[in-house]
C-alpha positions as CSV (number, residue, x, y, z in Angstrom):
1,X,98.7,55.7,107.6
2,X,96.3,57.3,105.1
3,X,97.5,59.8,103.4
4,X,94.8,62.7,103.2
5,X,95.2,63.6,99.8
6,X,94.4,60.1,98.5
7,X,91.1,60.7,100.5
8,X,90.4,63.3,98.2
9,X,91.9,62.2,94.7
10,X,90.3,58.0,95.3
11,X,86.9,59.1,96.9
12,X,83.6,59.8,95.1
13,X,83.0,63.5,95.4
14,X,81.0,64.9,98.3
15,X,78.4,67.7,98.1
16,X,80.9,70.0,99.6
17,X,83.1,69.5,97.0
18,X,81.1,70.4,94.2
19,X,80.0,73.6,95.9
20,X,83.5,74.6,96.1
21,X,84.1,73.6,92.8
22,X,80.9,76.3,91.9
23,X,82.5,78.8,94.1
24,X,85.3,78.6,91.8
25,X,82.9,79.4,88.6
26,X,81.9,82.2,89.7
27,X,85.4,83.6,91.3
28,X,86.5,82.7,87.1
29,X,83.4,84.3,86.4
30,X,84.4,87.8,87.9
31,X,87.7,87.3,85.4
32,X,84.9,86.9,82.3
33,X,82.3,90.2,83.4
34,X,85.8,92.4,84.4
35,X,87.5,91.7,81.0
36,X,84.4,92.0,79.1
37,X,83.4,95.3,81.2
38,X,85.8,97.6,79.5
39,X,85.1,95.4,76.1
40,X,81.4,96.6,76.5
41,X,82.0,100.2,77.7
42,X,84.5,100.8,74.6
43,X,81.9,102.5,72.9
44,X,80.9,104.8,75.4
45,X,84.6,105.6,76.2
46,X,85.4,106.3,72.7
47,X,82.8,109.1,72.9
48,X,83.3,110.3,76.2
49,X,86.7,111.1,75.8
50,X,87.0,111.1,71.6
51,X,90.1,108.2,71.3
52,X,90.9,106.8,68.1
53,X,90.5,102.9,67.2
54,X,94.5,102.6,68.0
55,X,94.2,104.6,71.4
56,X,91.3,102.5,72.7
57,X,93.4,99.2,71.9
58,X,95.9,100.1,74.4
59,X,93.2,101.0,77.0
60,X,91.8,97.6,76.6
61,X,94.8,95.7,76.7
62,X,95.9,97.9,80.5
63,X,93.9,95.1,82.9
64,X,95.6,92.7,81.1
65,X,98.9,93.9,81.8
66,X,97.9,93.4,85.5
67,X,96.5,90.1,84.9
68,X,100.0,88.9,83.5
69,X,101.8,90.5,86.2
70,X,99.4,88.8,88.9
71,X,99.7,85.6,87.6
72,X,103.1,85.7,87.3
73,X,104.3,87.0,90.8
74,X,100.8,86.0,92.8
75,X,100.7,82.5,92.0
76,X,103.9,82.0,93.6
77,X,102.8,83.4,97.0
78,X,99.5,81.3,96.8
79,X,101.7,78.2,96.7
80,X,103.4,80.0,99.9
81,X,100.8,81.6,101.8
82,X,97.6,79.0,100.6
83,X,94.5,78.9,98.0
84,X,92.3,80.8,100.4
85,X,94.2,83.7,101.9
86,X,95.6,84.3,98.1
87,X,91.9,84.3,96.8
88,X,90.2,86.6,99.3
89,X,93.0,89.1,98.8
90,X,92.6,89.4,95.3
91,X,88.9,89.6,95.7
92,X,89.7,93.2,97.6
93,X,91.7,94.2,95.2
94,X,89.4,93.2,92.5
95,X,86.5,95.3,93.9
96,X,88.3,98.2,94.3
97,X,89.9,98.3,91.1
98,X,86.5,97.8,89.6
99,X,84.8,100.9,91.9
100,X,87.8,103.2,91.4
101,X,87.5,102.5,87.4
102,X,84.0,104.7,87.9
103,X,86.2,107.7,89.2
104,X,87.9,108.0,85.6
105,X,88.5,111.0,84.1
106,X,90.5,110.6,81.3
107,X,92.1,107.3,79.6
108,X,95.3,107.2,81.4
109,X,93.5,107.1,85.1
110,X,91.1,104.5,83.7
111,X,94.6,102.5,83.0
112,X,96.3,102.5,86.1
113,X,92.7,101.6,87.8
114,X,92.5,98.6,84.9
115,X,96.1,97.5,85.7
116,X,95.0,97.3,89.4
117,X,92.0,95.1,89.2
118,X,94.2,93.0,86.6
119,X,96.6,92.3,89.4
120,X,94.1,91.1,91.6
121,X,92.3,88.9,88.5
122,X,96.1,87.7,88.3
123,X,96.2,86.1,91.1
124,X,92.6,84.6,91.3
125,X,93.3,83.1,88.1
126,X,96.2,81.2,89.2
127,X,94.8,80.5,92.5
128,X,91.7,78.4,91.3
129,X,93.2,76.6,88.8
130,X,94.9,74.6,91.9
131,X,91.6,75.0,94.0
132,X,89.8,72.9,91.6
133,X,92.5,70.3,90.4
134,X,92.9,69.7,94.4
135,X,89.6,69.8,95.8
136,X,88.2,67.4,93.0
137,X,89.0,63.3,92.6
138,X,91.0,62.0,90.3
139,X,88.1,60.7,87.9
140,X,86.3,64.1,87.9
141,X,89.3,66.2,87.7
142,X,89.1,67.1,83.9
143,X,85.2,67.6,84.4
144,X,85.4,70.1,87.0
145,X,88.5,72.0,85.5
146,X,86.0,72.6,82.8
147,X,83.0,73.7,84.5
148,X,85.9,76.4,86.1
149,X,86.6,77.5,82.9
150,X,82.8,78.0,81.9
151,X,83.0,80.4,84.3
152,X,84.4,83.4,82.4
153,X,81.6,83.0,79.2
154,X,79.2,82.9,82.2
155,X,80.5,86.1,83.8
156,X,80.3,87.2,79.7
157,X,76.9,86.4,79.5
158,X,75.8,88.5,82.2
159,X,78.2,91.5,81.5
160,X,76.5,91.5,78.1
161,X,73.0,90.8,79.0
162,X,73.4,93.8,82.0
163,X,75.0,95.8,79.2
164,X,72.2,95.5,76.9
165,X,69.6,96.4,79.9
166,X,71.6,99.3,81.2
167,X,74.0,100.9,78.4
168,X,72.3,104.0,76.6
169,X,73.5,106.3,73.9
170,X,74.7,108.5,76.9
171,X,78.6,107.8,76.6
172,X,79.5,108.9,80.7
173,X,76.5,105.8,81.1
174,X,79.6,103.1,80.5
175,X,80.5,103.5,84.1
176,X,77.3,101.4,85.3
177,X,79.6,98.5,84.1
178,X,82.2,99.0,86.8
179,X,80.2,99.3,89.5
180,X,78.5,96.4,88.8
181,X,81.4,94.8,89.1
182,X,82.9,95.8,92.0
183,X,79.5,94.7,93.9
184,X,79.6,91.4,92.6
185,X,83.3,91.2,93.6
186,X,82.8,92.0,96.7
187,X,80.0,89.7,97.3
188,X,81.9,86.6,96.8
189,X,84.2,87.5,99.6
190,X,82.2,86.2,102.4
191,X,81.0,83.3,100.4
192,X,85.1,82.2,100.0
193,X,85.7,82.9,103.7
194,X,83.1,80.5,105.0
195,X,83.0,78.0,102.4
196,X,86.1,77.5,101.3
197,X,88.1,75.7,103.6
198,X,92.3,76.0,103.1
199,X,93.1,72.9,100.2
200,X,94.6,69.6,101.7
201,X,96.9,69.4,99.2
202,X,98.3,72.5,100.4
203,X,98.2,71.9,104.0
204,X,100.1,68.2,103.4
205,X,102.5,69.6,101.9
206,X,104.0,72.7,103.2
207,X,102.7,71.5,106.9
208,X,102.5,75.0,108.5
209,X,101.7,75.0,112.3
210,X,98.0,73.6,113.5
211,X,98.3,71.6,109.8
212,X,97.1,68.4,111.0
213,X,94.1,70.0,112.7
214,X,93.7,72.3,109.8
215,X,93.7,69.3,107.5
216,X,90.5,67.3,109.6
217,X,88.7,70.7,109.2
218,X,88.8,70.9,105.8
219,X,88.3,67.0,105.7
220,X,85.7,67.3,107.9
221,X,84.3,70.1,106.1
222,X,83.9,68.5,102.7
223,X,82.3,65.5,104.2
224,X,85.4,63.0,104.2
225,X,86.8,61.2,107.3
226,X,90.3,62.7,109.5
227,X,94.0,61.2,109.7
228,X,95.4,60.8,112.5
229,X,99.1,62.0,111.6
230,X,100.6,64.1,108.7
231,X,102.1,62.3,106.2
232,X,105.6,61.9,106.1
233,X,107.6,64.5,103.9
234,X,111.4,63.2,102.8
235,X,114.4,65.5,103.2
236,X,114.3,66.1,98.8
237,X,110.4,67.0,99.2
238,X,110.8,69.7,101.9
239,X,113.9,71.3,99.6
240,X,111.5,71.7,96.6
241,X,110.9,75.1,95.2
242,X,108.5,77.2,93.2
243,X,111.5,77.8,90.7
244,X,110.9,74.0,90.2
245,X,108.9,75.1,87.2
246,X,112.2,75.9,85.5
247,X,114.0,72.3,86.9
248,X,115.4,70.3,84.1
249,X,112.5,68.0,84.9
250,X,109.7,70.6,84.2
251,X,111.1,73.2,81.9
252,X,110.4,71.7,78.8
253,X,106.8,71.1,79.6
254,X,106.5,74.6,81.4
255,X,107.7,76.4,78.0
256,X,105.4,74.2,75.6
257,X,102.3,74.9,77.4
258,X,102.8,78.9,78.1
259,X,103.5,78.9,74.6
260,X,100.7,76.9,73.3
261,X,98.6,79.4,76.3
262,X,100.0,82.1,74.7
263,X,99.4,81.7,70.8
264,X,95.8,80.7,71.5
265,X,94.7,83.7,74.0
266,X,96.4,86.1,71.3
267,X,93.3,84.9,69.0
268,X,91.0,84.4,71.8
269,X,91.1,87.8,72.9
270,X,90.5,89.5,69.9
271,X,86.6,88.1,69.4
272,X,86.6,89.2,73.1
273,X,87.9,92.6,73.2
274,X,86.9,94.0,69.8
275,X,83.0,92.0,69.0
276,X,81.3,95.0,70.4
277,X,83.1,97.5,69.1
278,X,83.7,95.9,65.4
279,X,79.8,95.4,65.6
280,X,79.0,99.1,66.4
281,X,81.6,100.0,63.6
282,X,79.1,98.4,61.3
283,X,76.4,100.4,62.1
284,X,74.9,98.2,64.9
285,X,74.1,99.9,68.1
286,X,75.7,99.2,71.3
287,X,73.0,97.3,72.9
288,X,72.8,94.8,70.3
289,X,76.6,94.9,70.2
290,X,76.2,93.8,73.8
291,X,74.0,90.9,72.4
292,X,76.5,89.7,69.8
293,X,79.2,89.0,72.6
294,X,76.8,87.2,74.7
295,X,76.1,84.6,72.1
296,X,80.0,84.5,71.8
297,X,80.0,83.4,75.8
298,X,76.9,81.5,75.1
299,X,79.0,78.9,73.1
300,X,82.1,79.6,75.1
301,X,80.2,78.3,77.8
302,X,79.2,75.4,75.6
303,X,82.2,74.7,74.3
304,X,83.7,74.1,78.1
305,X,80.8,72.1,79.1
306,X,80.5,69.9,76.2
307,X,85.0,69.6,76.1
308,X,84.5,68.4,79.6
309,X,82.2,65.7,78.9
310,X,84.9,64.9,76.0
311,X,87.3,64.3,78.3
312,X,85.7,61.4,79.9
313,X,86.1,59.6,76.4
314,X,89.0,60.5,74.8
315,X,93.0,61.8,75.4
316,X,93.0,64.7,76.5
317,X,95.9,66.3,74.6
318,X,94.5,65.4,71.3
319,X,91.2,67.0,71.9
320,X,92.6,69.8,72.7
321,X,94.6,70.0,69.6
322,X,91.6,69.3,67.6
323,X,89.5,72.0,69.7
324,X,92.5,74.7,69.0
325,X,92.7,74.0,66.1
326,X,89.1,74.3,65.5
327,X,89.2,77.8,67.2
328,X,91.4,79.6,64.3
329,X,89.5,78.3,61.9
330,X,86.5,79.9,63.8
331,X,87.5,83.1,64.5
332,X,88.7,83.9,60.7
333,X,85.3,82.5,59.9
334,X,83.9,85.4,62.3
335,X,85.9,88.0,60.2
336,X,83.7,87.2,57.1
337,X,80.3,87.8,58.7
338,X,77.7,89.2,57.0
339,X,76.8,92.5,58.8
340,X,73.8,91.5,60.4
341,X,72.6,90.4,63.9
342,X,71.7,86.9,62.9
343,X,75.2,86.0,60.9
344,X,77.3,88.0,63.1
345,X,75.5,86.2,66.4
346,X,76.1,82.6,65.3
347,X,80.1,83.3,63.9
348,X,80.2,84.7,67.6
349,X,79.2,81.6,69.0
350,X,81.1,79.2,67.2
351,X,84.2,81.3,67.9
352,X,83.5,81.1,71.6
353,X,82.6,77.3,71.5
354,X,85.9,76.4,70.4
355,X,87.9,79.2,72.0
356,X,86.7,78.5,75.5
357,X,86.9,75.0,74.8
358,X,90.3,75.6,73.6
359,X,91.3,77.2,77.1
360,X,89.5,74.6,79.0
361,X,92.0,72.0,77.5
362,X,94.8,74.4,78.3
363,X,93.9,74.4,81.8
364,X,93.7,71.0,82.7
365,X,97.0,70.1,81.0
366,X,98.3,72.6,83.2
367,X,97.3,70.9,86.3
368,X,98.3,67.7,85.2
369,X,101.5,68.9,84.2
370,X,102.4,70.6,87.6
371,X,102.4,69.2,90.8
372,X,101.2,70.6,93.7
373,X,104.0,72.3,95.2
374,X,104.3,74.6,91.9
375,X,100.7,73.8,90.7
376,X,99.9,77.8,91.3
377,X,103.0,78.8,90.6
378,X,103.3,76.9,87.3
379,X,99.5,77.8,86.3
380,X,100.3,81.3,87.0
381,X,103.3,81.4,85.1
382,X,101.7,79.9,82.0
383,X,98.4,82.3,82.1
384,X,100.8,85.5,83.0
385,X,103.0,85.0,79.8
386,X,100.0,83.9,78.5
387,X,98.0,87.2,79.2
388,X,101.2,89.3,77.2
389,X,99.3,87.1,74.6
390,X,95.7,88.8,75.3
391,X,97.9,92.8,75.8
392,X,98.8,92.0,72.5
393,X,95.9,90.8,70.9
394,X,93.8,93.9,71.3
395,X,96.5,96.4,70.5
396,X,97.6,94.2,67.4
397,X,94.1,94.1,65.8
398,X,93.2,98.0,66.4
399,X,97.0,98.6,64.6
400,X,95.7,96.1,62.2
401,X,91.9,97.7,61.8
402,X,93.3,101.5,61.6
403,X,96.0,100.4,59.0
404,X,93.2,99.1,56.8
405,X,91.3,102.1,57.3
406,X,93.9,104.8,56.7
407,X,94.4,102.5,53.5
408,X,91.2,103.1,52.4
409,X,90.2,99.4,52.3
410,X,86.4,98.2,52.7
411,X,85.1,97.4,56.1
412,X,84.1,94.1,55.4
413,X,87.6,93.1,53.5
414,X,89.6,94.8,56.4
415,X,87.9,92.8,58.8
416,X,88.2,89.2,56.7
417,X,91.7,89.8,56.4
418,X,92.4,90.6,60.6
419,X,90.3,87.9,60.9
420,X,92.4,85.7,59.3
421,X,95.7,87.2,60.7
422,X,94.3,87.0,64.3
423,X,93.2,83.5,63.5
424,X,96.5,81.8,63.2
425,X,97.6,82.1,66.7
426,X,94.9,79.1,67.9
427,X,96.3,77.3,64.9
428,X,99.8,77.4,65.9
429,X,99.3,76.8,69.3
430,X,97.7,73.6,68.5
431,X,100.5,72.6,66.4
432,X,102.9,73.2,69.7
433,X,100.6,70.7,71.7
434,X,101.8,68.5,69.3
435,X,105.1,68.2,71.5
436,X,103.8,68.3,74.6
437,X,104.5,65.4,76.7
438,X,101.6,63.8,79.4
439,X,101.3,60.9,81.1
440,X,99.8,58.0,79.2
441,X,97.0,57.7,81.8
442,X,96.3,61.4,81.6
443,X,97.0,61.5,85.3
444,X,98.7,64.5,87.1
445,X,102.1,64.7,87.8
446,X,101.0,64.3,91.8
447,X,99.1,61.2,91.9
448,X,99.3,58.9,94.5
449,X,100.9,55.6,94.7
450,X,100.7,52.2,96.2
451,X,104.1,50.9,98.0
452,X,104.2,48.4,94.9
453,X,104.1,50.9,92.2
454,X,106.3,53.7,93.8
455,X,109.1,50.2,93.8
456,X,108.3,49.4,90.8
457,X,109.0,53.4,89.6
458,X,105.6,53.3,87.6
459,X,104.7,56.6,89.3
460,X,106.1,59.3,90.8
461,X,105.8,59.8,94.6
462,X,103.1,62.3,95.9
463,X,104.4,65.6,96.6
């Protein structure tokens, strides 16, 4: 009997596939334009509504407290309810947090709006992360994590180019943001109902009612050939859990990489969050700010494309400590711009190249670390703790920037010395990967097995 998720993980990658695989871009994409949204309207909300430096660092960080929550709780029910009921719900939520932002009237409505479409972001983030790792083969796997992970610099590109188009000294204008994003949200909701069929994976494992014909749809569907039965699931498989993440066989992995998540989103976020504003601040106006953090997604994009191509030649855990590394160093390289569009523009780029690179390694060692019955579960846990990381970062560098201006100290050595502070996260997150533990083969935790190596105990059986 063929098992229907070696189908997938041993057979060249079909058409279909790859489309899903874009769907997935641009679902992470909507994470990128959302968070980058409120990073571009920051000026305009300053003046609406006259907040301090300090105050608008909480109002940046309030979607991400939804985004940690999401991940945390929602990845659990995708692995319990499925990839695609999980995505188009967040997907509603998503556009309506983003249209309801545009109602604001003050800072602490614009919050509990934020917070909203961060739940919903959440759980999409979670969600695809598994999409990708189980609708791709085994020999593309890192490839098209990657090209997922391009997504959000993409979705940053165009926030920033539509911000540059559309953003005007008028302050009330930062609301044009929102509602672009709540269309685009909303857009990709019938594109994930009819092209995204319910992942095998999934299906094999939990085996929910109709789940063998549900399984030759999606086969069929992505252009692969049906099974004629469901493969066999052992007594020990059907008692696994989504608390598995914490089983003595999992926990030490599961802590290392929401750490290593963690330390290196803390720097990430900062370039992310504060590039517009930090521009503007030196006497830049907002629609070139825009342009400064869309050469910062420019090379973020970059960075994922050219990491996955990396993958295909060498380990991936020691790229990605290289890449993290890397990062650090980038971003306190960023703080010491000169304050001009040309300087500022390339630091922005090399800190996104090797911060979006950074996360792209992040992700696929999470999806080889987990297997599939806590694969959403165990990617949402490591990007919700990991998004506390990216609350923190914003409010910790606006303490940080007003500190060194109620000190009296010089723009330019205030923002060399956050810089540097902010940089260290990447760097000890790479240092962390260090005792992270994969498979020599660099395979997931999931892959299947012949009769002779599962004997032999080479591999682990599929779950």
């Amino acid at each position: 009997m063929t098992d229907p998720r070696e189908i997938i993980d041993k057979s060249a990658m079909t058409t279909m596939q790859y489309v899903i695989v874009a769907i997935t871009v641009m679902l992470n994409a909507m994470d990128g334009f959302d968070v980058l949204a409120i990073s571009v309207s920051a000026p305009g909300i300053m003046g609406e509504w006259g907040i301090d430096r300090a105050e608008l660092g909480v109002v940046l960080s309030m979607e991400l407290i939804g985004m940690a929550i999401g991940s945390i709780f929602l990845g659990g029910v995708a692995d319990k309810i499925g990839r695609r009921n999980m995505m188009l719900g967040c997907l509603v939520v998503m556009s309506g947090g983003m249209f309801l932002a545009t109602t604001s009237g003050s800072t602490t409505i614009l919050s509990i709006f934020r917070v909203l479409t961060g739940l919903g972001i959440g759980g999409m983030l979670s969600t695809t992360n598994a999409v990708v790792a189980e609708f791709s083969n085994y020999r593309h796997r890192g490839l098209c994590i990657s090209m997922m992970v391009i997504g959000y610099p993409l979705g940053g590109i165009v926030c920033g180019e539509i911000g540059k188009a559309l953003l005007n000294d008028v302050a009330s204008n930062w609301r044009v943001m929102f509602y672009a994003g709540g269309i685009f949200s909303a857009a990709l909701i019938p594109v994930v109902y009819f092209l995204v069929p319910e992942s095998v994976h999934w299906l094999a494992r939990k085996q929910p009612e109709g789940a063998l014909q549900r399984i030759n749809h999606a086969l069929t569907k992505i252009g692969h050939k049906i099974v004629d039965a469901l493969p066999d699931l052992t007594d020990d498989v059907r008692k696994k859990s989504v608390m598995d993440i914490f089983s003595p066989t999992l926990l030490m992995s599961t802590i290392l990489v929401t750490m290593a998540y963690f330390l290196h989103i803390v720097t990430f976020y900062y370039i992310l969050k504060w590039t517009p504003t930090l521009v503007v601040l030196m006497g830049i106006g907002a629609s070139a700010a825009s342009g400064v953090l869309t050469w910062a997604n420019i090379g973020g994009a970059l960075g994922g494309a050219v990491f996955g191509l990396l993958t295909a030649r060498f380990k991936l855990k020691t790229l990605s400590i290289v890449i993290i590394f890397l990062s650090g160093l980038g971003v306190a390289m960023f703080g010491r711009s000169e304050f001009n569009i040309s300087s500022l523009s390339m630091m922005a780029c090399l800190a996104g190249f090797f911060g979006n690179a950074g996360i792209s390694g992040l992700y696929t060692i999470v999806a080889y670390v987990f297997p599939t019955h806590v694969r959403a579960t165990g990617t949402g846990f490591v990007i919700g703790v990991g998004r506390f990381g990216a609350v923190l970062s914003p409010a910790l560098a606006g303490f940080l920037l007003q500190s060194g201006q109620d000190q009296g100290v010089e723009l330019a050595s205030n923002l060399a010395s956050v810089g540097l502070v902010m940089g260290v996260g990447s760097i000890l997150s790479a240092i962390v990967l260090l005792f992270i533990k994969l498979k020599s083969d660099d395979k997931p935790s999931d892959s299947p097995v012949t009769s002779s190596e599962q004997e032999a105990g080479l591999k682990p059986t599929l779950a």
